[in-house]
C-alpha positions as CSV (number, residue, x, y, z in Angstrom):
1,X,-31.3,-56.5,-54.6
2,X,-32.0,-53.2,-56.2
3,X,-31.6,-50.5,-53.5
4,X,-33.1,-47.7,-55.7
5,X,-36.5,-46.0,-55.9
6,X,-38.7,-47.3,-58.5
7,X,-41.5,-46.3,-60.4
8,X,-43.7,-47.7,-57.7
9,X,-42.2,-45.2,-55.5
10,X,-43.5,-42.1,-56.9
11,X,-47.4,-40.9,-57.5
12,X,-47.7,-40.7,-61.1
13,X,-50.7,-39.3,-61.7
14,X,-50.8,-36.5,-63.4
15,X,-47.7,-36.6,-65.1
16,X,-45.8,-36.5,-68.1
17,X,-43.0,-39.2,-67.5
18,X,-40.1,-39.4,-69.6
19,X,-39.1,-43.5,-69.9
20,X,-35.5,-44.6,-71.1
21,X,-36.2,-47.8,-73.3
22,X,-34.4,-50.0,-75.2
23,X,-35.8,-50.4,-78.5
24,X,-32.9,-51.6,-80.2
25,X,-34.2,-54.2,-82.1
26,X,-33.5,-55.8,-85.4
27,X,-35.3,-54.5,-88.4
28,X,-35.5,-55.9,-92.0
29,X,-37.2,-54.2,-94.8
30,X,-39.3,-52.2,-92.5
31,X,-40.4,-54.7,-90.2
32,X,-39.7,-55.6,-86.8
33,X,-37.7,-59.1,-86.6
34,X,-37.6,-59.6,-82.9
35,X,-39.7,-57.5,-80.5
36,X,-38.5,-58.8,-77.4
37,X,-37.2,-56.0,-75.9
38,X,-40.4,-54.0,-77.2
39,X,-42.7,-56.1,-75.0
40,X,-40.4,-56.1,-72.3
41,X,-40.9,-52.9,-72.0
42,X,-44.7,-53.2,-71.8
43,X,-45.4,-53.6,-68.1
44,X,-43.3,-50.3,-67.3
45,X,-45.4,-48.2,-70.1
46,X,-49.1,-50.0,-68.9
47,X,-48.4,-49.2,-65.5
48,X,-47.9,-45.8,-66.0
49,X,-50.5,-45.6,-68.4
50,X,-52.9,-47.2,-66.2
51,X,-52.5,-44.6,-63.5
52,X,-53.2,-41.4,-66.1
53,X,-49.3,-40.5,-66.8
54,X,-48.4,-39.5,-70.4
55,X,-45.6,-41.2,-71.4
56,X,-42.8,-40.4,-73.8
57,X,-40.5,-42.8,-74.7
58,X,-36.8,-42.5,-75.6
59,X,-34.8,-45.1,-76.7
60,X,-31.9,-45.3,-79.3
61,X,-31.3,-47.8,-82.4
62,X,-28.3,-49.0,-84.2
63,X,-25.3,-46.8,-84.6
64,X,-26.2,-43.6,-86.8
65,X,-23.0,-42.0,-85.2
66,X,-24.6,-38.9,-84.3
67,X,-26.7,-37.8,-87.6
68,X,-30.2,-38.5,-88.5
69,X,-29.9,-41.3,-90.8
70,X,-33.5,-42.3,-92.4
71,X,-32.8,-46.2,-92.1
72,X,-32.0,-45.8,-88.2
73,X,-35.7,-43.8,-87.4
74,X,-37.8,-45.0,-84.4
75,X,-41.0,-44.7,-86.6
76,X,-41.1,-47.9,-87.7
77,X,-41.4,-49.0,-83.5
78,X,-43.5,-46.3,-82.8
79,X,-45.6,-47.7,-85.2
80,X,-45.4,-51.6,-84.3
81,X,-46.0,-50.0,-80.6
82,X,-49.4,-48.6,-81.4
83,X,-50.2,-52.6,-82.7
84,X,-49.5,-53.6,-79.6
85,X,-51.1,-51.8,-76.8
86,X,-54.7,-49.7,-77.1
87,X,-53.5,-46.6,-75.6
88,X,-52.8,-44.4,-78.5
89,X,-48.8,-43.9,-79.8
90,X,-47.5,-40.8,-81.6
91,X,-44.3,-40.2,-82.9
92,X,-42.0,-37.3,-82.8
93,X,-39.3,-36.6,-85.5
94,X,-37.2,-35.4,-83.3
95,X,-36.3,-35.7,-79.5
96,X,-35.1,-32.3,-78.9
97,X,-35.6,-28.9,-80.0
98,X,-39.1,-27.5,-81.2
99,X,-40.7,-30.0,-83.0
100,X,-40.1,-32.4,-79.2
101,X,-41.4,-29.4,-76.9
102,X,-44.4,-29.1,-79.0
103,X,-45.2,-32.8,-78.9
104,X,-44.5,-33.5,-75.7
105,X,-46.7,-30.3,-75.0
106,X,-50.3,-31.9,-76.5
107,X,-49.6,-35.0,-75.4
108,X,-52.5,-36.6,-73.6
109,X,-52.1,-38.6,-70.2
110,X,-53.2,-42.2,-70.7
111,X,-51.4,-41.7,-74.5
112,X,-48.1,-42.5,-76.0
113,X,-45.0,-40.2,-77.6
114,X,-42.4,-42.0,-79.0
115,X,-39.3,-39.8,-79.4
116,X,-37.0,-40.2,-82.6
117,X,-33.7,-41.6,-82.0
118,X,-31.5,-40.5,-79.1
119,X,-28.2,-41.1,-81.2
120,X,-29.5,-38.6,-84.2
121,X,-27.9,-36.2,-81.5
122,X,-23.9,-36.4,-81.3
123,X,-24.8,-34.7,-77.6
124,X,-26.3,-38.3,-76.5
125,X,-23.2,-40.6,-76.4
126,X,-21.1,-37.4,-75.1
127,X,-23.6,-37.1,-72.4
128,X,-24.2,-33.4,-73.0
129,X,-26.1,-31.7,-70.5
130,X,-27.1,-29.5,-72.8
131,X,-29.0,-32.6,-74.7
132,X,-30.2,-33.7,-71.0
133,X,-31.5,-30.8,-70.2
134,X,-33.7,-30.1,-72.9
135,X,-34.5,-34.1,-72.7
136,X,-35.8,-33.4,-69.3
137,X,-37.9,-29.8,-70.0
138,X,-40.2,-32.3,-71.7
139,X,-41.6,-34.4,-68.9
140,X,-42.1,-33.8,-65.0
141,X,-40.4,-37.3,-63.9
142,X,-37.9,-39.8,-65.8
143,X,-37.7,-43.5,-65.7
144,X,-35.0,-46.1,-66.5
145,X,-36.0,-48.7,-68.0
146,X,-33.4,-49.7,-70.3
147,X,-31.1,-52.2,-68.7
148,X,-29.2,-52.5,-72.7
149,X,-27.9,-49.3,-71.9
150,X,-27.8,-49.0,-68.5
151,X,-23.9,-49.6,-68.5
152,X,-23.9,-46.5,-70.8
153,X,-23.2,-42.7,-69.6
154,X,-25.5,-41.3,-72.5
155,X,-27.1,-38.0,-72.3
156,X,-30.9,-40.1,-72.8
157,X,-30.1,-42.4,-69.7
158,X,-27.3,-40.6,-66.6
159,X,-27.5,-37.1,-67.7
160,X,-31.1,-36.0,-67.5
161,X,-31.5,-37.9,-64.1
162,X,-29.8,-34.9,-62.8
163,X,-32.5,-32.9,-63.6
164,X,-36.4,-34.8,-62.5
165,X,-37.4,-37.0,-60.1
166,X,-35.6,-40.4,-61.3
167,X,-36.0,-43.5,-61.0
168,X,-36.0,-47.1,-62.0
169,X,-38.6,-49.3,-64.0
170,X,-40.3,-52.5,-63.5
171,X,-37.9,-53.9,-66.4
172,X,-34.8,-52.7,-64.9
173,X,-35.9,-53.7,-61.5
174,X,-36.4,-57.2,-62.9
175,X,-33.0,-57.6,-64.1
176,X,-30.5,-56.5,-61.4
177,X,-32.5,-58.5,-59.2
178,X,-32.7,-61.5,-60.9
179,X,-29.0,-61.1,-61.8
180,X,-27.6,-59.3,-58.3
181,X,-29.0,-62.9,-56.7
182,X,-27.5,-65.1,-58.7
183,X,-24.4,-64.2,-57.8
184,X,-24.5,-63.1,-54.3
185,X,-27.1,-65.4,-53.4
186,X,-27.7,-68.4,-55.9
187,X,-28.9,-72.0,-55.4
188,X,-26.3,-74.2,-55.5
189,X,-24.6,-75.9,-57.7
190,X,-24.1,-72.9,-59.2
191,X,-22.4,-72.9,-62.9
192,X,-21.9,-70.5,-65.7
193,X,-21.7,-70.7,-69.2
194,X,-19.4,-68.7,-70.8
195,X,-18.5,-68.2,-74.8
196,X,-18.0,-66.0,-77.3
197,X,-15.0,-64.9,-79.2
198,X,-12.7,-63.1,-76.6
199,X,-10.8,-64.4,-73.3
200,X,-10.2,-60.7,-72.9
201,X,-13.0,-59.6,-73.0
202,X,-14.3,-61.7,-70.1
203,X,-10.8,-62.0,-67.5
204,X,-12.8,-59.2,-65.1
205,X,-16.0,-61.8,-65.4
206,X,-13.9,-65.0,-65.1
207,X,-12.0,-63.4,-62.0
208,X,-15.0,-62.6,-60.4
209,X,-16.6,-65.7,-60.7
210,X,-14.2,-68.2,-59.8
211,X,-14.6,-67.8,-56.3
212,X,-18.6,-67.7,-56.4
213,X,-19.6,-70.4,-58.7
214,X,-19.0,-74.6,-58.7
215,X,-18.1,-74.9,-62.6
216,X,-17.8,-72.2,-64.8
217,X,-18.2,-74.5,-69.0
218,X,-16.2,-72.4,-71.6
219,X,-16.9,-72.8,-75.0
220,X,-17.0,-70.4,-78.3
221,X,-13.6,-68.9,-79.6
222,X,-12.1,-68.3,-76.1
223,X,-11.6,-71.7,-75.2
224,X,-9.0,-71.7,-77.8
225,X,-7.1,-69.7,-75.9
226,X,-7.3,-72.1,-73.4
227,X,-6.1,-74.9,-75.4
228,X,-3.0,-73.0,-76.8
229,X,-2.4,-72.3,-73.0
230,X,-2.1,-76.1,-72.3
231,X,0.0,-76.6,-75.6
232,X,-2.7,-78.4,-77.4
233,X,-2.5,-77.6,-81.7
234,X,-5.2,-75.3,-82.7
235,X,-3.9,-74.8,-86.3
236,X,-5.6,-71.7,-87.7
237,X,-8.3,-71.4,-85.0
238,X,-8.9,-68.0,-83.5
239,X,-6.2,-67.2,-80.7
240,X,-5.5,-64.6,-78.2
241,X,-1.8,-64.7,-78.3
242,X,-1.5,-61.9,-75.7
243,X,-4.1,-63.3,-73.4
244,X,-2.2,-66.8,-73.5
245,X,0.0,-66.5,-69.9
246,X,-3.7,-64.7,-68.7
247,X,-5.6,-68.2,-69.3
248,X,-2.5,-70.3,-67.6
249,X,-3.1,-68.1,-64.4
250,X,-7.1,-68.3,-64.7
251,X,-6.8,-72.4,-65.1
252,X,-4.4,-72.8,-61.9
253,X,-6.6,-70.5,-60.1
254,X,-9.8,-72.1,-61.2
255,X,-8.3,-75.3,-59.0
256,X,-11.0,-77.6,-61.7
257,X,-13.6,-75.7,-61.6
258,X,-13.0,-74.1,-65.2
259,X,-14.0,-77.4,-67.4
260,X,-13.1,-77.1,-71.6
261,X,-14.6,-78.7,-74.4
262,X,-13.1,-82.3,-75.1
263,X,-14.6,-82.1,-78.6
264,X,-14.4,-79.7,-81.4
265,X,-16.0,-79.3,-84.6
266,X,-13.5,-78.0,-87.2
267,X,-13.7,-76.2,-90.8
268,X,-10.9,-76.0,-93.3
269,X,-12.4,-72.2,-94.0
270,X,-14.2,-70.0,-92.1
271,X,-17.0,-70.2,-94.1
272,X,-20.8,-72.0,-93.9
273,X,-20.1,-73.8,-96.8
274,X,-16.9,-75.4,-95.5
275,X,-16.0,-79.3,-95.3
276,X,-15.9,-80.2,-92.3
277,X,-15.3,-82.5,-88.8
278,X,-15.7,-83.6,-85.7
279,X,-12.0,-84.5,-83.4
280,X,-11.1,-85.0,-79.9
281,X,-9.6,-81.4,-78.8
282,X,-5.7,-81.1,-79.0
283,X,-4.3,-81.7,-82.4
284,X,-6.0,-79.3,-84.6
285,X,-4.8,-80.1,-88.4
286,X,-3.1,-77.1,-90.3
287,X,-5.1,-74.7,-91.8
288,X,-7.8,-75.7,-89.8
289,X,-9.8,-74.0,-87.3
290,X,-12.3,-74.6,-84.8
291,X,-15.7,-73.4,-85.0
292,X,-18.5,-75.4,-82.6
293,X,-18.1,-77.8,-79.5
294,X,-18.8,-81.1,-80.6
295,X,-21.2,-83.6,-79.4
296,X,-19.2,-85.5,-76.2
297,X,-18.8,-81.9,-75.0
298,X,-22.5,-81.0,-75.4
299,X,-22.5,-84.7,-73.1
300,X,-20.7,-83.6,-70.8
301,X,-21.6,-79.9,-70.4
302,X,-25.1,-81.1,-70.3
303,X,-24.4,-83.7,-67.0
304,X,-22.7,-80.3,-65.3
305,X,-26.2,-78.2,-66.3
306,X,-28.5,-81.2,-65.2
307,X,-26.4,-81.5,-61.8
308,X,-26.8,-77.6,-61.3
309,X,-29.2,-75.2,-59.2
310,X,-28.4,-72.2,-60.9
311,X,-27.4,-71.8,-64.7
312,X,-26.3,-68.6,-66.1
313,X,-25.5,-68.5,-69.8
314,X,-23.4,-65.7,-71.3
315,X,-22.1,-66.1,-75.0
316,X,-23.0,-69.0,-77.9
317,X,-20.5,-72.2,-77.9
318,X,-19.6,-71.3,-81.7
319,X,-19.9,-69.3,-84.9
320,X,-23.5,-69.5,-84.4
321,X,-24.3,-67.1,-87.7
322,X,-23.3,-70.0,-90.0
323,X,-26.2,-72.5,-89.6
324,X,-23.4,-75.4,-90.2
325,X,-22.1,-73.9,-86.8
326,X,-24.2,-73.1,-84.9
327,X,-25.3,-76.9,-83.5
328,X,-23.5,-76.5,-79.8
329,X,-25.0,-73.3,-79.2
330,X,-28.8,-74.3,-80.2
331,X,-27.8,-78.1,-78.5
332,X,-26.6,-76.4,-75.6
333,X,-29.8,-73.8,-74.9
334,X,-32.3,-77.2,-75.5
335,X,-29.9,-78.6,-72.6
336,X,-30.5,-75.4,-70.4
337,X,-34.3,-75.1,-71.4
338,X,-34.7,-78.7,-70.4
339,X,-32.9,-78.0,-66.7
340,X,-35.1,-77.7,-63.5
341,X,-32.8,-74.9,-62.7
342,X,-33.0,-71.6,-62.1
343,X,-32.0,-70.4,-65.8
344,X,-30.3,-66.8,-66.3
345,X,-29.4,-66.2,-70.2
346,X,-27.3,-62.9,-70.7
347,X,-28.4,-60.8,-73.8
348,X,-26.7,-60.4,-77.2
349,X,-26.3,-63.9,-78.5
350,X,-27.3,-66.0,-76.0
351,X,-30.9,-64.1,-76.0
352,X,-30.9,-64.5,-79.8
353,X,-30.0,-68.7,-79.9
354,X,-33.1,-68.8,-77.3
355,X,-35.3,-66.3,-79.0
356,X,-34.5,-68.3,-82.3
357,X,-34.7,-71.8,-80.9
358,X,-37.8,-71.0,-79.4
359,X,-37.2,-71.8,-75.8
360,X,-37.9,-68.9,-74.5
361,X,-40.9,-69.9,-72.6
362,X,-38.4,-72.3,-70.8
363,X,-36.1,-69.8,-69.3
364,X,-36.3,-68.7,-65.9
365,X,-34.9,-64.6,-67.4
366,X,-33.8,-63.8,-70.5
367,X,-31.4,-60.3,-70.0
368,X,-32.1,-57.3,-72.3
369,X,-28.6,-56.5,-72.0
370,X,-25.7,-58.2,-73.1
371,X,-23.2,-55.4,-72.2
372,X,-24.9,-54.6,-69.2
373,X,-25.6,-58.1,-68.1
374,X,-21.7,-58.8,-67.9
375,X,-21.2,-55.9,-66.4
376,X,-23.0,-56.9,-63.5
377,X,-21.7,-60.5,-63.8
378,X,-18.1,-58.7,-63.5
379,X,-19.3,-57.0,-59.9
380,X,-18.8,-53.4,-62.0
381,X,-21.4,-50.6,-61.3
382,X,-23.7,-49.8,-63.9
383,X,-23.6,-45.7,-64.5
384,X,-27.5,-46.1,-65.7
385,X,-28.6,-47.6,-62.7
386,X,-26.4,-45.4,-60.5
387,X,-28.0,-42.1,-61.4
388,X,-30.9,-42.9,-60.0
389,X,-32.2,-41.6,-56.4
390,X,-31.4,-44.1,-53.8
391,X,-34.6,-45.9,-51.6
């Protein structure tokens, strides 16, 4: 459980409060395509708001690399922020310098500053205390409450929380809870999902949950691995040759508890348009590959899910981008949405499938933080959660 103090902690009243959020979100031609992590940030900002703070909001989006790069501006939130909630939002072209001090300055308390992008600032990914200090002359207290980033030493989210009052917000609370108890606490059976495109990328998550969970389902490129690790043909499938003596050791330690797909679906070119077919898993044609689980896998992944207390769900089962992919992944989150479980999905893709199958409604959490989330899945510490004051 989260042993920091929260925004609940301190008397707000009064004050200009400077909130980490994450309003990374996808935009297309202008508009806002998924405002999840907008409104999860909503019960943070009312709160405050509802107890006569000012708030001013920082957050990041995309990856301008450090210049101010029109396409990459926070107005276009700012804007679909002031839809959203009657308090009233202003933007700031800038989140430093001048034009930020003056802002922040006339600010009103029960009203709204939105701060233009943290990563216009080369200073914000170097955490710069420079940047953090002149981040934290705007506001009397600063809140966390972007888990996205929280396994990020930024300038925006560890560095200024050595200069004001700091600590966590009702968001961030919400998800190292929900995910701290699943794994030190969960219902059992306990399984997890995991997919995606990298073995690598997971071994510390794997490692740590093979002694904590009943069945861990693997699906998405990284089962391949698996398969070249038990000598089964994967013609031109995705493989992590250097990570194949790695999945050997993870299946003899996993003692059955590590269960593969016994289907495949397979595509003669990585591409949406290619022909393709469905084949029991271990002789992969040449020139072949292997994009999606097939349909005896989503069977028996499903009985595992059905069977299970606690589901956690970290990475899609496929190449989920091409619709002719992306069945298992969508297949699989209707099997989770349907479970009487207690449901955790991980952010990044995993969120998205949900989000776009419309299931979120069904889902006990969905994480904000895809990075973050398998940080904590891993047992790592999260620097954004760390630099906050202890209870």
């Amino acid at each position: 459980m989260l042993n920091k103090k929260t925004v609940r902690d301190f008397d707000v009243k009064g004050k200009k409060v400077l909130v980490r959020v994450d309003f990374n979100v996808p935009l297309e031609d202008g508009k806002v395509m998924d405002d999840t992590r907008i409104k999860a940030a909503l019960p943070t900002i009312e709160y405050l708001l509802d107890r006569g703070s000012a708030v001013i909001l920082a957050s990041h989006l995309g990856r301008p690399g450090g210049e101010a790069k029109p396409e990459f501006s926070l107005k276009i939130i700012a804007n679909y922020l002031d839809d959203l909630i009657e308090n009233k939002v202003y933007f700031c072209e800038d989140c430093i310098g001048e034009k930020a001090k003056k802002a922040a300055q006339v600010i009103k308390y029960g009203e709204v500053l939105v701060l233009e992008n943290t990563r216009f600032h080369p200073g914000e990914k170097k955490n710069d205390p420079g940047m953090s200090k002149e981040l934290a002359s705007l506001a009397e207290m600063y809140v966390n409450d972007a888990f996205g980033t929280a396994h990020r030493a930024h300038a925006s989210n560890v560095g200024v929380a050595a200069y004001l009052p700091a600590a966590a917000g009702l968001l961030l609370e919400k998800e190292i809870n929900y995910l701290d108890n699943a794994i030190a606490n969960p219902e059992r059976p306990f399984v997890a999902i995991l997919g995606g495109a990298k073995v690598g990328g997971k071994i510390r998550l794997i490692n740590n949950l093979i002694d904590k969970v009943d069945n861990i389902l693997i699906g998405g490129g990284m089962a391949n691995t698996f398969f070249a690790a038990q000598g089964y043909k994967i013609g031109d499938s995705l493989v992590e040759g250097e990570a194949i003596e790695l999945a050997k050791e993870l299946l003899g330690k996993a003692k059955g508890k590590l269960k593969l797909p016994v289907d495949v679906v397979i595509a003669d070119e990585f591409s949406n348009a290619a022909s393709k077919r469905i084949i029991n898993v271990g002789d992969v044609p040449e020139n072949w590959r292997i994009l999606d689980i097939g349909p005896s896998t989503l069977e028996v992944f499903g009985m595992v899910i059905t069977g299970s207390k606690t589901v956690v769900w970290n990475g899609p089962m496929g190449v989920f981008e091409f619709p002719s992919f992306a069945e298992g992944t969508f297949k699989l989150a209707e099997r989770i949405s349907e479970s009487e479980a207690i449901t955790i999905v991980g952010g990044g893709d995993s969120a998205a499938a949900i989000v776009q199958a419309g299931l979120s409604e069904k889902i006990t959490h969905i994480s904000t933080g895809g990075g973050a989330s398998l940080q904590m899945l891993e047992g790592a510490k999260l620097p954004g959660l760390e630099a906050l004051a202890d209870k």
